[in-house]
N, C-alpha and C positions, 0 to 999 in steps of 0.2 A: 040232127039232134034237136032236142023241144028245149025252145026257149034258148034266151041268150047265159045262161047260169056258166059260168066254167068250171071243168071238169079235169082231174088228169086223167091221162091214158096211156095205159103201158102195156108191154110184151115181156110173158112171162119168159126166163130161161129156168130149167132146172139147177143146171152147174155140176153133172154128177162126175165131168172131167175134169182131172188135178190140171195145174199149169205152173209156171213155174216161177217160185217165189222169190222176190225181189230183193229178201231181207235175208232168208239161209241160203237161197240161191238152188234151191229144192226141185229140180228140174221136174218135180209132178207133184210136189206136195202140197198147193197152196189151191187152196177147193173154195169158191165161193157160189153164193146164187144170185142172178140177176135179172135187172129189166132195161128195156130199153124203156124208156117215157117219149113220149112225142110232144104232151104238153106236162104239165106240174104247175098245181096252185103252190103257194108258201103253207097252207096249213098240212097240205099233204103229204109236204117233204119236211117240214119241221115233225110229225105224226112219228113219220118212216125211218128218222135218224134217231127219233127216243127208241127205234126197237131196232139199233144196230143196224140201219143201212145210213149208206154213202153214195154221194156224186160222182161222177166225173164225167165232166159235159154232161150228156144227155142218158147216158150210161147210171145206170143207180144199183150197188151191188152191195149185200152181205154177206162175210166171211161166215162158210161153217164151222163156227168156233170149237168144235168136238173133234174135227175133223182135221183142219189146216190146220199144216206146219209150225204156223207163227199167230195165234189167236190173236185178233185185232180187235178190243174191247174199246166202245165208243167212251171219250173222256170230255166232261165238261167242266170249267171253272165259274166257279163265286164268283164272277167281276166286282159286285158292290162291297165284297169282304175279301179280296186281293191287295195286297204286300210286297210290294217287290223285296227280290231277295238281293244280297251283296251280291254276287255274280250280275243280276238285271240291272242293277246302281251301277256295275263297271260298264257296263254297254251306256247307261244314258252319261255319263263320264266322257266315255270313248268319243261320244257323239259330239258332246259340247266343245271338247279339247277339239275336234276338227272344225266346228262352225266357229269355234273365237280366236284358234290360232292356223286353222289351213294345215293340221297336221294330219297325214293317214297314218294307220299303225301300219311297222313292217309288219309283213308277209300276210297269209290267213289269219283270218277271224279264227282264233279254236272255239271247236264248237261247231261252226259253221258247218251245215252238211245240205245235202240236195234236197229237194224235200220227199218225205218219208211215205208218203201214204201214196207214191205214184207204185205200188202192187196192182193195180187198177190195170198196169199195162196188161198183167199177166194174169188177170182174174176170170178169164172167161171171154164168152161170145160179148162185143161192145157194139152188134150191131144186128139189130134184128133178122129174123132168119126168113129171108125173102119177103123183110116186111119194111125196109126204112129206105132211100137211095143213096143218106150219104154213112159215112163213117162217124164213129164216136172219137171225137179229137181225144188225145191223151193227155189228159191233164194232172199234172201232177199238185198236190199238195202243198200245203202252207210249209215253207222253211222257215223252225223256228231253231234261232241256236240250242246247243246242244245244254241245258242247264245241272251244272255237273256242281252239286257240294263243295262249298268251300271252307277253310276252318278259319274258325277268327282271331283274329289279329291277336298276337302277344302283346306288344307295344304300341303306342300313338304310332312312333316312329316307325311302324313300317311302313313301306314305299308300297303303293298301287305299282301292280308289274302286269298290267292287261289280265288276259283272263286265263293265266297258268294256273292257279292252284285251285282246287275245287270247293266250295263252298258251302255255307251251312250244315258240312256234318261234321261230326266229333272224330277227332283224331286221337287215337290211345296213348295217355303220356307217359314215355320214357321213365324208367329208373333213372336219376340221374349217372347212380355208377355206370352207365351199361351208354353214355352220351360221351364219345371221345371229347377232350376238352372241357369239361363240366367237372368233372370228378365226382369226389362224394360230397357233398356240403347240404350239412345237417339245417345252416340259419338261412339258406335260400329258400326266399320267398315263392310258395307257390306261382305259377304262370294265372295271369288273370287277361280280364278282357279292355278292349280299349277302351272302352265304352263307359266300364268300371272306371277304370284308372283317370278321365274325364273329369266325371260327375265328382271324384273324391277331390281332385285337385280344384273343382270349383268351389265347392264346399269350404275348404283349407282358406282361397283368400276371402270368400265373403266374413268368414272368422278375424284372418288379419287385417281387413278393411279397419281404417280408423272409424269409432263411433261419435254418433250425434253427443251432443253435449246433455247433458245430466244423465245420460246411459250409458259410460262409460266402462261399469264397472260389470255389466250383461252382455254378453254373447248370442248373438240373437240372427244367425242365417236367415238369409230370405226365405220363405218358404216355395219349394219347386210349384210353380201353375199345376191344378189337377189338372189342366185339356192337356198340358203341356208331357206330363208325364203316363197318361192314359189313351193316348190317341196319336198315335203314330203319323209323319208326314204323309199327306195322300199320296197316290200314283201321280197325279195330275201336277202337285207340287216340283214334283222332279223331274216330270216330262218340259216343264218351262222352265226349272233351273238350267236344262242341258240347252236350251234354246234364247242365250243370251242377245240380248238388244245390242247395235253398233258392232255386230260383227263380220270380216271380210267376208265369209256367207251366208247366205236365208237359206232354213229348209222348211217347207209346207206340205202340208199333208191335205189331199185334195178331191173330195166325195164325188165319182160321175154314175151316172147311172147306166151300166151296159146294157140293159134287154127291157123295155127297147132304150135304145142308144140314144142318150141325151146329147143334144148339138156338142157339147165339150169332149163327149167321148168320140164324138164324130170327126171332132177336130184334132184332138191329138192321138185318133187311132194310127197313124203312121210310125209316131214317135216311140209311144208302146211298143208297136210292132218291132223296131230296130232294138229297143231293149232286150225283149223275148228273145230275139231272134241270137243276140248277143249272149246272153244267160244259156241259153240250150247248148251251144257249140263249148262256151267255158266250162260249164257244170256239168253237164251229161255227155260232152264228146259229140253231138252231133256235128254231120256234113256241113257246111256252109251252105249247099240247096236243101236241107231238110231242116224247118218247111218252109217253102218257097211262099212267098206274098201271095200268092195264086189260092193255093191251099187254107191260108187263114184270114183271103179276103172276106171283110163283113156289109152285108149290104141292106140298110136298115129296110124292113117294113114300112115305107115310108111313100106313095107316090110322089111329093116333093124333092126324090134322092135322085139325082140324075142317073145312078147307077143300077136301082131299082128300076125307072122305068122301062130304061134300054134294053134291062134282063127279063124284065117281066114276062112279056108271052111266051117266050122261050121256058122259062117256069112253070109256066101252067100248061105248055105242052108236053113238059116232062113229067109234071104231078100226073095229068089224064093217063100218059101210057104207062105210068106206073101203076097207077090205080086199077088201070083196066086188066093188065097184065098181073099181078101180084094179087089183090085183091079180090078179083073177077067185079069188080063195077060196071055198072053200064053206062056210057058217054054224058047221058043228063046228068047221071050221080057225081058227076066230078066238079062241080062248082069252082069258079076261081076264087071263090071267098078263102074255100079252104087251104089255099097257098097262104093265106096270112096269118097262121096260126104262131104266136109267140112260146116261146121254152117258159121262162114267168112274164107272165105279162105284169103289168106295175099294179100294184094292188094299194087300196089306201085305207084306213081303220080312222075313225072317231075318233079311237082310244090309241092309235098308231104312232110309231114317227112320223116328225113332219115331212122325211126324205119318203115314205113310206116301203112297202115291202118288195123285197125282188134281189136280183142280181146285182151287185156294184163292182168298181174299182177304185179303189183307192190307191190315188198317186201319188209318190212320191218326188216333190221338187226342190233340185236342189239350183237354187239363182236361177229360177225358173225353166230350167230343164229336168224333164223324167228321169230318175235315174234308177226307179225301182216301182213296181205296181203289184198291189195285193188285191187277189180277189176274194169278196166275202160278198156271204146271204146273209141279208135280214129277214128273220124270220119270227115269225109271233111272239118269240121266247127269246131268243137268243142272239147273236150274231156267232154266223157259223164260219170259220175261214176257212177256204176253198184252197187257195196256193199263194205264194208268192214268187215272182222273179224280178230279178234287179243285175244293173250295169257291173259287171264282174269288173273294173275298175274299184269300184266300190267296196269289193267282198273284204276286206277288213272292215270295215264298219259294222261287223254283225248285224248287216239290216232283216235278218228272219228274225235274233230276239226283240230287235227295235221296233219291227211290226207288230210282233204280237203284242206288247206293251200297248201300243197306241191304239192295237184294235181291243184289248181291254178298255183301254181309257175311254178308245170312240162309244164302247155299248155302256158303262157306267154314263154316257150322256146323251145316250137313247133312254136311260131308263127313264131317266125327269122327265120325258115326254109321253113314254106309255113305260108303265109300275112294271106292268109285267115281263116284260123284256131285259132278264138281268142277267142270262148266263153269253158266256164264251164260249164256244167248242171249240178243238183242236185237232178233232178228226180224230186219229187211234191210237189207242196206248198199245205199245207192245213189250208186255215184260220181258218176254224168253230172247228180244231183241238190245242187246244191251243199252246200245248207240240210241236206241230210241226210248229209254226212260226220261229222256229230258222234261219230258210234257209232265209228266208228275211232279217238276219244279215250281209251276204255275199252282199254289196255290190260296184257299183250300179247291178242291177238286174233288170229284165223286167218278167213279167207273161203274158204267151199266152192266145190270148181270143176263147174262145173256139166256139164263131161264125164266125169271119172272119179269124181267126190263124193270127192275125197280137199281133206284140211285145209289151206288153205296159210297161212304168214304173211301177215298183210297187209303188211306191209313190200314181200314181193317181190310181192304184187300193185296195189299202188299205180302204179307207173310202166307196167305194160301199159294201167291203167285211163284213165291221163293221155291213153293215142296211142288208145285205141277203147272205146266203149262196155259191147262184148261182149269179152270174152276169157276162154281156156282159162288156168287159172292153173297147172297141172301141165306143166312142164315136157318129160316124157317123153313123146317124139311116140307111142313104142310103147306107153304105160298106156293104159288105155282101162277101162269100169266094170267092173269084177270082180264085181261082184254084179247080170249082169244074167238074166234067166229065159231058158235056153235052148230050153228047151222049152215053150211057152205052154200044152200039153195039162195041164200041173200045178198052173197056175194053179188055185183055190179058187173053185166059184162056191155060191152058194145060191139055189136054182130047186124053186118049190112045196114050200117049206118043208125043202127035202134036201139036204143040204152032199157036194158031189161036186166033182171035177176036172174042169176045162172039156171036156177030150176023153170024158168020158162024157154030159156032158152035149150033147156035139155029137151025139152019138151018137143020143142019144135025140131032139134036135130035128130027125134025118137031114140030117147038113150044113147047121149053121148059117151064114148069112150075116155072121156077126158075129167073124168070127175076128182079120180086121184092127182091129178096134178094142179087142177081148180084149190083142193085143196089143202095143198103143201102149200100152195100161194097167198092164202087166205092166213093159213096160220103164219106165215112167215109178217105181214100186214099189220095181224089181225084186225078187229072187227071194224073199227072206225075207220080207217081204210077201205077196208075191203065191202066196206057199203058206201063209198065215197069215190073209188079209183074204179073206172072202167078199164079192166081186163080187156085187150082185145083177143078178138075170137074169130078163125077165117070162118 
């Protein structure tokens, strides 16, 4: 290929077979379409997730929203105008009560669930069809607790009871006749909120405070701070109240770079590894050998790695006879360069973060051991979170809503370094899934409409989603995708190693039979992709 520029490259799949769905359990209903990618810059998968596709590993797939079972509507959060809710204040609570007194709640986290968007398993081919050597690891998704409605408090005096009762929504209040033990009583005061009942008793003594001398005879309450009453505690406020100084433990939260693999992720790949390894057998029931250390050995692109060099020619004699074999390459065509190709390789921007763009882990340390790792992309816009797993010791602590929190909080301080990177993603909203409307608690939030990829609030798409499964959330019967590829001929392919536009590349196959499916690919993309992603093509 001309020139050092990077490029991604991927293999189309159609997906026109059902597989079996994760969430109803649909033994053929869940229809997605895919690609395998070999390489992916950050602009072309941040591009590919604003029109409803997803990762997982090297796997990148979009639900046929029309089609499958359980429509998986991509969701993203406000980070710079996010709230947390009473439920996300009992998790940063839950947290603090363990770091300043060493206490675990009994039993599960409710809430806590596996995480959601591993459908991936069951979405289709995850590995190219006589075109990749290895397999598409299965990676499952961000586990974020489950954010269920809570109603607010009657009294100061109620007692916090962890996360039983569901939060921020309106509960319909009783007749009192119809409330065993209440009776009828005509002078009981309506039920009010704590919050009320607070600010009225503060008010009450600045009243009975005694006054300054010669003002005796005026009544004169402090006046409430406008910041004070117009501007809500930030995220970041409460993320450090739960994280109090001089206490029996430290937890840190700790940025490594996975691809390529910064020496820290180098170093405590082992310890990771026994966490996952732990998470999978508690959460998901797997074998104790599956996956064995072997299987999710990582071995940096690195000649300084001892483990790279020792594997190396070995590598490049497997790349050549794949190549030759799969491909039809000829022996010069195989260069050993091309065994060094990175999934993202680290990207950096002017206008970027200082960590800049790519793949990371964020670790979780508690008195300096892992007890939990989240993966997340940075990405031009956004920070997208991939999955998380953590030490099932731990799983009362709701550490999926505690991540998600922090990975709010981490991308509100991405923004002050580059403006434009202010959203959060969450991967997919599934209404027709009950267990998984959590992600609609994060917000404000918008759901992509899966005909025109335009943003809508979820406010206005909740009530379509109540009457039908599937629905166009855009309004305007006359929008339609603005960015779809008009012309397929312009689409990018790479064919025997030579990056050209499909219409020449038709050319030279003399009228390819593969046009119709160039472009369903193309529209699925559309344009700025699909003049961006080289297709490959045998």
């Amino acid at each position: 290929m001309a020139g050092n520029k990077s490029y991604t490259i991927v293999e189309y799949f159609g997906g026109d077979s059902g597989y079996r769905c994760g969430y109803c359990k649909n033994d053929e209903g869940n229809f997605s379409h895919g690609m395998w990618s070999h390489t992916m810059t950050v602009q072309d998968y941040q591009d590919l997730i604003d029109r409803g596709w997803r990762r997982s590993g090297k796997y990148v797939y979009k639900p046929k929203m029309n089609k499958t079972c359980c429509p998986q509507y991509t969701i993203r959060c406000h980070a710079l105008k996010f709230q947390p809710s009473k439920s996300h204040k009992k998790v940063l609570k839950k947290i603090s009560k363990f770091i300043s007194k060493g206490e675990l709640p009994k039993g599960p986290a409710e809430g806590e669930r596996e995480p959601m968007d591993s459908v991936c398993d069951q979405a289709g081919p995850r590995e190219p069809s006589n075109a990749c050597p290895s397999q598409v690891q299965r990676a499952a998704i961000t586990d974020i607790q489950k954010e269920l409605p809570e109603c607010p408090a009657a009294t100061e005096a109620r007692k916090e009871a962890g996360d039983g009762a569901p939060a921020d929504s309106v509960t319909p209040r009783k007749d009192p006749e119809s409330v065993a033990g209440m009776g009828a009583d005509p002078g009981r005061p309506p039920c009010r909120k704590a919050k009320d009942l607070r600010k009225e008793r503060r008010l009450q003594k600045e009243q009975n405070r005694p006054q300054s001398e010669g003002d005796a005879s005026i009544v004169s309450p402090t006046p409430p701070n406008p910041a004070q009453t117009t501007q809500p505690k930030p995220l970041e406020d409460f993320i450090n109240e739960s994280l109090p100084d001089n206490s029996p433990h430290r937890l840190e939260v700790r940025l490594v770079r996975s691809n390529p693999p910064s020496p820290q992720f180098k170093a405590s790949f082992d310890a990771s590894y026994q966490v996952y390894k732990l998470y999978q057998m508690a959460i998901h029931k797997d074998p104790p050998d599956k996956p064995s250390e072997s299987q999710v050995r990582l071995v940096p692109v690195n000649f300084e790695d001892p483990q790279f060099t020792a594997s190396y020619q070995q590598s490049v004699a497997l790349y050549a006879s794949y190549q030759m074999a799969i491909h039809g390459d000829e022996p010069s065509e195989c260069s050993e360069s091309e065994v060094l190709h990175d999934y993202y390789s680290a990207e950096h921007s002017p206008d970027g973060p200082e960590a800049g763009y790519g793949s990371f882990h964020q670790q979780y340390l508690l008195d300096g051991r892992i007890v939990a790792v989240g993966v997340i992309d940075i990405l031009p816009t956004c920070v997208s979170s991939v999955y998380l797993y953590y030490h099932p010791d731990f799983a009362s602590l709701s550490l999926g809503s505690y991540s998600a929190l922090r990975e709010i909080a981490f991308t509100r301080q991405l923004q002050k370094q580059s403006p434009k990177l202010s959203f959060y993603y969450l991967g997919f909203y599934i209404h027709s899934c009950p267990k998984m409307r959590y992600k609609g608690q994060y917000r404000p939030s918008d759901l992509l409409c899966p005909e025109t990829y335009a943003w809508v609030s979820i406010e206005q798409c909740i009530p379509q989603l109540e009457n039908s499964r599937y629905a166009r959330f855009n309004q305007d019967p006359e929008a339609g995708d603005a960015r779809v590829l008009k012309e397929v001929g312009r689409a990018l392919v790479l064919y025997r190693r030579a990056v050209m536009p499909y219409a020449a590349y038709s050319r030279k196959r003399k009228g390819s039979s593969d046009e119709a499916e160039v472009q369903q690919y193309a529209d699925l993309v559309g344009q700025d992709c699909a003049e961006r992603i080289l297709l490959y093509r045998a």
